[in-house]
N, C-alpha and C positions, 0 to 999 in steps of 0.2 A: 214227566214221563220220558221226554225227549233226550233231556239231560242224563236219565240212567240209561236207557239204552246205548247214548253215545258211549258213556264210561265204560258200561260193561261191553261195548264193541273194541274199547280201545283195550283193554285189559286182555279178552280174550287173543285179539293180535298180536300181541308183546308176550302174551304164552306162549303161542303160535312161533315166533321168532324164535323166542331164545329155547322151544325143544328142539328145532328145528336145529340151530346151530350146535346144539350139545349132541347132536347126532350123527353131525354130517362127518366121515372123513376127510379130512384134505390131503388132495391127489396134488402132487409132485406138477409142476408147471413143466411141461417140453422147455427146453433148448434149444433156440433157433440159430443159425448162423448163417447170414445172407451174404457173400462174397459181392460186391460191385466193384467189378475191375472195368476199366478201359483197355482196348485193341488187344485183349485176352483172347484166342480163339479156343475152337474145343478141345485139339489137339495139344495146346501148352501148358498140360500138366501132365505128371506121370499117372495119374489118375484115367483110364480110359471113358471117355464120355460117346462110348459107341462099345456094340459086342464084341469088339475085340479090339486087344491093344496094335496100334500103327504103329511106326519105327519112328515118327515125331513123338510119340511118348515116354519115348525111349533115353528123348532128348536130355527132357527137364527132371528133374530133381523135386521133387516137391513132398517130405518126408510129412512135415505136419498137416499135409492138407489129406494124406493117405493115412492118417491115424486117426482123422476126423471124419473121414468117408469109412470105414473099417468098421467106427461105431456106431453109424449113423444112417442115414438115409441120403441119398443120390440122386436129384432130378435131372433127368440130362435131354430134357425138352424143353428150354426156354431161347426166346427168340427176343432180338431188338433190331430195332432201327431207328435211324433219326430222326428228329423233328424237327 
């Protein structure tokens, strides 16, 4: 009796899976793009990382990192120090 129970639990879960996967859509993975620069500050990109742009943003040039902020999303709250 043990043995059909087992079988027929294992059957019903491998039903279970593969409706499951013939149903599911698959969504599109995000795009991460994590920049780790060294003695980078906020202000050395043309990119404004505060409400309004400074006259150091003025400075730099930075055409691809502004076509990837354009499409993208912006954190402009991250903080380091040394260890």
């Amino acid at each position: 009796m043990r043995n059909k129970s087992t079988h027929l639990l294992t059957i019903l879960i491998l039903l279970f899976n593969i409706l499951s996967a013939c149903k599911s859509e698959e969504k599109p993975s995000p795009n991460i793009i994590f920049f780790l620069v060294d003695d980078m500050g906020w202000q050395d990109t043309s990119i404004p990382f505060w409400s309004e742009k400074t006259h150091f943003n003025e400075r730099y040039h930075t055409p691809n990192m502004e076509r990837l902020a354009s499409q993208g999303m912006i954190f402009t709250q991250a903080y380091a120090y040394t260890v």
